[in-house]
C-alpha positions in Angstrom: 113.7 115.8 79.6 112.1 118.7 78.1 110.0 120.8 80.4 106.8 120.4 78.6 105.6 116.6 77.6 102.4 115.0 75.4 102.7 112.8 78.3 104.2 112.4 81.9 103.0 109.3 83.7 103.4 109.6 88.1 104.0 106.3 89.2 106.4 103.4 87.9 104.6 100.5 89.0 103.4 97.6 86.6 100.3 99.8 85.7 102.7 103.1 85.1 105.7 101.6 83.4 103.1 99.3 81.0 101.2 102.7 80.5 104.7 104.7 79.2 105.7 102.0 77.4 102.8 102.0 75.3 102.8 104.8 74.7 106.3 105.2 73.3 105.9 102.6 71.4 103.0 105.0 69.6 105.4 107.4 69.3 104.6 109.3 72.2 107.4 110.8 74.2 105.8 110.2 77.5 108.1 110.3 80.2 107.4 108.5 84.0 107.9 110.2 87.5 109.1 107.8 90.4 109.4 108.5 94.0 111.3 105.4 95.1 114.8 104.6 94.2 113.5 101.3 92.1 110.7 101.0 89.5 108.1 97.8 89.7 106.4 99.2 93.1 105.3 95.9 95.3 106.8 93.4 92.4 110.2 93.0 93.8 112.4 89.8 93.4 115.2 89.2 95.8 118.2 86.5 95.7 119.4 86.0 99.6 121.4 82.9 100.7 120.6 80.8 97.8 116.8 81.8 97.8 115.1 83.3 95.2 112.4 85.4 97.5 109.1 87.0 95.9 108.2 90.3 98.0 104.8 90.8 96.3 102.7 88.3 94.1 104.0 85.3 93.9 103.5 84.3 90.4 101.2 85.5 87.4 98.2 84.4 84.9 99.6 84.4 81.5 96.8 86.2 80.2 96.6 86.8 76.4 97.9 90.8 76.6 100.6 90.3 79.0 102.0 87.6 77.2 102.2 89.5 74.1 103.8 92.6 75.8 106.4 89.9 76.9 107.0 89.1 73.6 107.7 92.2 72.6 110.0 92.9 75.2 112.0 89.9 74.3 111.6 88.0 77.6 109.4 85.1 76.8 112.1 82.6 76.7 112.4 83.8 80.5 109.2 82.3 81.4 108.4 79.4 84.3 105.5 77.5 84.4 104.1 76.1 87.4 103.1 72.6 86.8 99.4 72.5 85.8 98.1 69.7 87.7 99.7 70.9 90.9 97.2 70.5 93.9 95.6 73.2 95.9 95.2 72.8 99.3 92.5 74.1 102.3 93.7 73.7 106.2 90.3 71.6 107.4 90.1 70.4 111.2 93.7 70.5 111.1 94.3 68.4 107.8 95.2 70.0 104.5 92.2 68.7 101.8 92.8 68.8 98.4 90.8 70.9 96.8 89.0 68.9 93.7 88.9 70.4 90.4 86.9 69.5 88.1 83.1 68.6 88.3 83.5 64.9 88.7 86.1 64.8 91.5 84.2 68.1 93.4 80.7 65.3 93.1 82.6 62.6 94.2 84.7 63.9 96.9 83.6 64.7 100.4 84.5 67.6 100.5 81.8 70.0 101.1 78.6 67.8 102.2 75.3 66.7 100.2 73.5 69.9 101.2 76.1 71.8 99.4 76.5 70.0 96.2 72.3 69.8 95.6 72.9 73.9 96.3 75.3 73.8 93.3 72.8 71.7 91.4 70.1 73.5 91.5 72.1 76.5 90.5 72.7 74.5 87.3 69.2 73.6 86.8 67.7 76.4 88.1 67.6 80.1 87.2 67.8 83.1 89.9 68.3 86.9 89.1 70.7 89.0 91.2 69.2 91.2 93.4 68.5 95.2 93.1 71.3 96.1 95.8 74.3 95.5 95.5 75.8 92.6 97.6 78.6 91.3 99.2 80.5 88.2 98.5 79.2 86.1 101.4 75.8 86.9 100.5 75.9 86.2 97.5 77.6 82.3 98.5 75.2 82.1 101.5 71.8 82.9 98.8 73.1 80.9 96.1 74.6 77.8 97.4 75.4 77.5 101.3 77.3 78.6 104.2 79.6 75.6 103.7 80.8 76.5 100.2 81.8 80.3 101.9 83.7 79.0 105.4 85.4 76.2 103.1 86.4 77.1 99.8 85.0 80.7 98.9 86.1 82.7 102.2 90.0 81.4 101.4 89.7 81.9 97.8 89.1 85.3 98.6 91.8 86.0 101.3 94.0 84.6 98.8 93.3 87.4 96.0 92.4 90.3 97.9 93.3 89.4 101.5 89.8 90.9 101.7 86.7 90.1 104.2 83.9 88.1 102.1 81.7 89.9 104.0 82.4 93.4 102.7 83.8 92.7 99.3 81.1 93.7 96.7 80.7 90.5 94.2 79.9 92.6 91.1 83.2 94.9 91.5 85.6 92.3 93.1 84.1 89.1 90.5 81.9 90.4 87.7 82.5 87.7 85.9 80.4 85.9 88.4 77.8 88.5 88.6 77.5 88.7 85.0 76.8 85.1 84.7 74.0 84.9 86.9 72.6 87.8 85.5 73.0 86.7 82.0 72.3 83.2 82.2 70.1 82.8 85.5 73.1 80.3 86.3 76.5 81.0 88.0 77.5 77.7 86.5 75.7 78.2 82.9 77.2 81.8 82.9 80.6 80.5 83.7 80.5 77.6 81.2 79.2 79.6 78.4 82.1 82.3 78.9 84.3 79.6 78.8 82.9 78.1 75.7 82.9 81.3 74.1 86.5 81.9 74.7 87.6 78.8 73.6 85.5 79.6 70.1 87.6 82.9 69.9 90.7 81.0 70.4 91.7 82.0 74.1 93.6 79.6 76.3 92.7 79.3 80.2 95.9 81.2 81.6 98.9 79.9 83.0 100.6 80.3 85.9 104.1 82.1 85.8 106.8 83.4 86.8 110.2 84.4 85.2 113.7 82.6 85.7 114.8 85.7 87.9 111.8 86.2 89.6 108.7 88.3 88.5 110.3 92.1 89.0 112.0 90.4 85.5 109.2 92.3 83.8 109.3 95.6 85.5 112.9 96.0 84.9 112.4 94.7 81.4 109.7 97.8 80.9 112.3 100.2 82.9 115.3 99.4 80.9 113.3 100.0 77.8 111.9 103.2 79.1 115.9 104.1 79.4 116.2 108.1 80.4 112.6 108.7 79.9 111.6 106.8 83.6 112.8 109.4 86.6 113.4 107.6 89.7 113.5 109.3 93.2 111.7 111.7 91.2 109.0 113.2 94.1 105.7 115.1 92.8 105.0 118.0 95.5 101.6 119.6 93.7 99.6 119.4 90.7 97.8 122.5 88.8 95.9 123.0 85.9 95.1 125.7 83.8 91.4 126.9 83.3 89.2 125.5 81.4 91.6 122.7 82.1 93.9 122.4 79.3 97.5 122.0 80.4 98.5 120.4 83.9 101.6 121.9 85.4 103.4 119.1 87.9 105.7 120.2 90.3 108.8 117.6 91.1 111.9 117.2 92.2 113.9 115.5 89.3 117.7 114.6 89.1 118.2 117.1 91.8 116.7 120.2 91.4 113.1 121.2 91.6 111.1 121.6 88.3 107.5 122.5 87.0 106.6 120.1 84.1 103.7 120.7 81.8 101.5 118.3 79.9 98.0 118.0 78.2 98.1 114.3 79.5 98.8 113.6 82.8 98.2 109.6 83.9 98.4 109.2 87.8 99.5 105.0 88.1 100.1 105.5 92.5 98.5 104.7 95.0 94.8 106.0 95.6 96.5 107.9 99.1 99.3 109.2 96.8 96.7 110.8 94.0 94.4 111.9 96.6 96.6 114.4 97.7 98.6 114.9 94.4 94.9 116.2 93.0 93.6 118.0 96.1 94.4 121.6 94.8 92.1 120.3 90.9 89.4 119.5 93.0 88.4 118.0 96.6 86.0 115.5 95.4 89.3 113.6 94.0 90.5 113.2 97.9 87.5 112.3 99.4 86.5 109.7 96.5 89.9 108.0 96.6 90.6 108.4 100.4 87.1 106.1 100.7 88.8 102.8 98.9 90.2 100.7 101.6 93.8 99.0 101.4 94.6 95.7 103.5 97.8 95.1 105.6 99.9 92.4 104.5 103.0 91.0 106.0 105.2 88.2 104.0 106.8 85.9 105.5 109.7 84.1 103.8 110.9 80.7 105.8 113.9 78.5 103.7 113.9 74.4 105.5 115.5 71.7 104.8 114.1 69.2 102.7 114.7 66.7 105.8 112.9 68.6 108.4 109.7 68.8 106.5 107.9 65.5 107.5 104.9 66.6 104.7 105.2 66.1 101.2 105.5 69.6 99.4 103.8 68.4 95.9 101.4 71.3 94.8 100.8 75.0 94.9 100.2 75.9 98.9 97.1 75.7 100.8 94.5 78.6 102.0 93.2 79.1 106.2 89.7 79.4 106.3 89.3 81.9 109.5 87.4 79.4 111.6 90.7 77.7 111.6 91.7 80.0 114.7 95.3 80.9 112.9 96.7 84.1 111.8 98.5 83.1 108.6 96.4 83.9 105.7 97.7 81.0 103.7 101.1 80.0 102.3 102.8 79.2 98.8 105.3 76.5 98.1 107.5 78.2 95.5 110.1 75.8 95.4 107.6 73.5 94.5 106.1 75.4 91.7 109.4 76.5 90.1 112.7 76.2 90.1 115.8 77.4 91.1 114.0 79.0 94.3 116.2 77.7 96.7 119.7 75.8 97.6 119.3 71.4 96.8 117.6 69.8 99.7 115.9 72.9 100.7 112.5 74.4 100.3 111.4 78.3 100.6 107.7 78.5 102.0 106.3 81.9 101.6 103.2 82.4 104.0 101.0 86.1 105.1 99.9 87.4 107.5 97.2 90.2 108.6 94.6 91.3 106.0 91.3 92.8 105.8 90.2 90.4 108.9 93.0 90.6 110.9 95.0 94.0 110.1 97.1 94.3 113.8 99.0 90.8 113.0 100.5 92.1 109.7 101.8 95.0 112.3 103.9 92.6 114.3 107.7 92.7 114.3 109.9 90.8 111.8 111.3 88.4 114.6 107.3 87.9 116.0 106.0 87.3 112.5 109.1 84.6 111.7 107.8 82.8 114.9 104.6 82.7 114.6 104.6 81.6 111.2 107.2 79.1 112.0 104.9 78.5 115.1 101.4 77.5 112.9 103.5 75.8 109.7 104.8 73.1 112.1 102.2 70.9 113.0 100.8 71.2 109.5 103.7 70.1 107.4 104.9 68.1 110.3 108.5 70.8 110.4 110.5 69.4 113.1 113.5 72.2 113.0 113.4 75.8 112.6 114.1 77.1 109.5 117.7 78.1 108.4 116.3 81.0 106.2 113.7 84.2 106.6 112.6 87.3 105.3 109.5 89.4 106.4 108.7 92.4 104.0 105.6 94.3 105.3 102.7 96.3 103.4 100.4 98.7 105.1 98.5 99.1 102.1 98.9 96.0 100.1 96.2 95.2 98.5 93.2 97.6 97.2 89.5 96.3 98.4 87.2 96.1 96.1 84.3 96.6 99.0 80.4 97.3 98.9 80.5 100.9 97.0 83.9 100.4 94.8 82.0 100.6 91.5 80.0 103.7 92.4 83.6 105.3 93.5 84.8 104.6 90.2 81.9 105.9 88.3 82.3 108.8 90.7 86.0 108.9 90.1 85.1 109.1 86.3 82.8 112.3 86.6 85.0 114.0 88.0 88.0 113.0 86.2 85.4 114.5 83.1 85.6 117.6 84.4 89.7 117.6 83.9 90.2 116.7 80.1 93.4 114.8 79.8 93.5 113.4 83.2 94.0 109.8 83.4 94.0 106.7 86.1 95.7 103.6 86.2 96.5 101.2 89.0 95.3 97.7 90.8 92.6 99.7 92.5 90.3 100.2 88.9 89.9 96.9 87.0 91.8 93.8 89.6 94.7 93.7 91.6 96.5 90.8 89.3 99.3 92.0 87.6 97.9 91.0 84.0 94.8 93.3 85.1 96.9 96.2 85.7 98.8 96.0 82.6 96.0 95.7 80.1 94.4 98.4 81.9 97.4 100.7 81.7 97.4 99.7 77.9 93.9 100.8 77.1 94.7 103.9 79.1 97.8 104.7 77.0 95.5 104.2 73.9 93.0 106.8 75.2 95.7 109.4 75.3 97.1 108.4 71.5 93.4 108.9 70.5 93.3 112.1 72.2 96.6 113.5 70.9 95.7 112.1 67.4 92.0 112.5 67.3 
């Protein structure tokens, strides 16, 4: 590696190794810092005992970018689709309901109760403008349809994304799409339904979910093995400087053993917000304070292999969601075996369940042994598990997931002035456009184009 680059890229999650790759592919020698001994950050697939364990997300939406870039990475053929119809499930006085999908079967189902589906109706029929300030999730499901709709359906929905608190979460940031539809339309459900008409006119499919045959850190190690010697791992950034007027960035890192200063006229930080807080302290404060202010929730994954036998439930469909009235710590779980296969031995299942969050960060704290329990503990009486399970694997994040709270979009804009005021500088990562992993990579991409525009202007 050449001490000065067109392009170095800190970070070799999805966002930074999708951002590199990019941008070799336009020709630009960019080159990627890592910290950790492994690239793909919290996308990590693990074989133990026959399982086939998922540290981070669980699966992926096949959106429309990310399949292409698998495609051209040659690992289509590598894809799993969960089955489409498989049911979702919310825990309700003790039972796990079905959740309905589709107009008619939400209508006819019992569900939510009358008061909430002539809320929904008059949504449809009716027309209502967002208002001035910006608002949270919940009040946005309280003003617009009913408490119901957020303790039942909404409020899990939401732990399951963003492990988040309804209640802080800013809808316009977390769910534009949502916001925008209610300001375009005067109708969450005519917003919605003329999106999806118009993306069906421009030819786009509703996404799939996925995974690969060897788990999803397939696609990270794809993008690494690509990136061959131009990805630097245990590669640790100390300081960042730039020249004035800023011009050229000058990274100080430890690479392949020995302590080097790298310069660049593009410099794309894909870490952490914590991480590039402190990276850009010495450019300007501002950058610490503005990144230090977006939250992160806790997450602890649980991993628990049964056998088929001492499951009294059937395991048909995706997993279910907690709503927090249910008085249980675990967020929610995912049937994987169920979704795809080759996740664990014959006559076995692998359950992957959290804990903790943005309502309940101490739990995700607990010990491995304490989490295994209580898990095990709360799964029983639902799926009717008479045994304890032969199998588990706890993997821990104290910043898992970004939160996209009341504020998050002023941040950014914030983020953005500053980041004017250092030409070349560049951000990528779950905390800017969604924490999905198809989110991260498309943004990365239209970062990566930004800096071939700006090296060929």
């Amino acid at each position: 590696m050449a001490d000065s680059l067109p392009a170095l890229v800190i970070g070799a999650g999805v966002s930074g190794l999708a951002c590199a790759c990019a941008l070799r592919k336009s020709g630009v020698d960019a080159h990627v810092l890592e910290a950790s001994p492994r690239a793909g950050g919290v996308i990590e697939s693990v074989r133990r005992d026959g399982f086939l364990l998922e540290l981070g997300p669980q699966s992926f939406s096949g959106t429309a970018p990310l399949l292409d870039l698998c495609r051209e990475l040659g690992i289509e053929s590598q894809l799993q689709r969960a089955p489409e119809r498989a049911p979702r499930f919310v825990l309700i006085d003790g039972a796990l309901r079905p959740v309905p999908l589709s107009p008619p079967a939400f209508f006819s189902s019992s569900f939510v109760g009358a008061g909430t589906k002539l809320a929904i109706l008059r949504d449809l029929f009716g027309r209502t403008s967002p208002p001035v300030a910006e608002e949270s999730i919940g009040a946005f499901v309280r003003r617009k349809f009913s408490p119901e709709l957020l303790e039942k359906l909404i409020g899990p929905f939401v732990s399951g994304i963003y492990a988040g608190d309804p209640e802080k979460l800013s809808l316009s940031a977390a769910f534009p799409q949502l916001y925008e539809a209610e300001a375009s339309a005067g109708s969450v459900l005519r917003g919605v339904m003329r999106a999806s008409k118009r993306n069906k006119s421009a030819g786009q499919q509703r996404p799939l979910l996925l995974s690969f045959r060897d788990g999803n850190e397939t696609l990270p190690r794809t993008i690494a093995q690509k990136l061959g010697s131009a990805l630097h791992l245990g590669a640790r950034v100390s300081t960042v400087r730039c020249s004035s007027p800023a011009s050229t960035f000058f990274v100080t890192a430890s690479v392949d053993g020995s302590e080097r200063v790298l310069t660049t006229q593009n410099l794309i930080l894909a870490s952490p917000t914590d991480v590039a807080a402190t990276l850009l302290v010495e450019l300007s404060r501002e950058f610490r304070t503005t990144l230090a202010e977006v939250e992160y929730a806790p997450v602890a994954v649980v991993s628990l292999g049964y056998r088929k036998s001492d499951v009294g439930r059937s395991l048909e469909g995706f997993g279910f969601l907690v709503p927090r009235s249910a008085g249980l710590q675990i967020l929610g779980s995912v049937w994987n075996s169920s979704l795809f296969p080759g996740r664990a031995p014959d006559g076995h299942a692998l359950l992957t369940s959290f804990v903790g969050g943005a309502t309940n960060p101490p739990a995700a704290r607990f010990s491995p042994a304490q989490l295994t329990a209580l898990v095990h503990r709360e799964l029983s009486p639902i799926l009717k598990i008479t045994n304890p399970p032969v199998f588990s694997h706890v993997t821990v994040y104290e910043r898992a997931i970004p939160q996209y709270n009341l504020g998050h979009a002023t941040r950014m804009k914030t983020l953005d002035t500053i980041s004017a005021q250092c030409p070349g500088l560049f951000f990528a990562g779950n905390y800017l456009r969604g924490p999905a992993i198809g989110a991260c990579a498309e943004q990365a991409q239209e970062v990566a184009a930004q800096v071939v525009r700006r090296l060929n202007p």
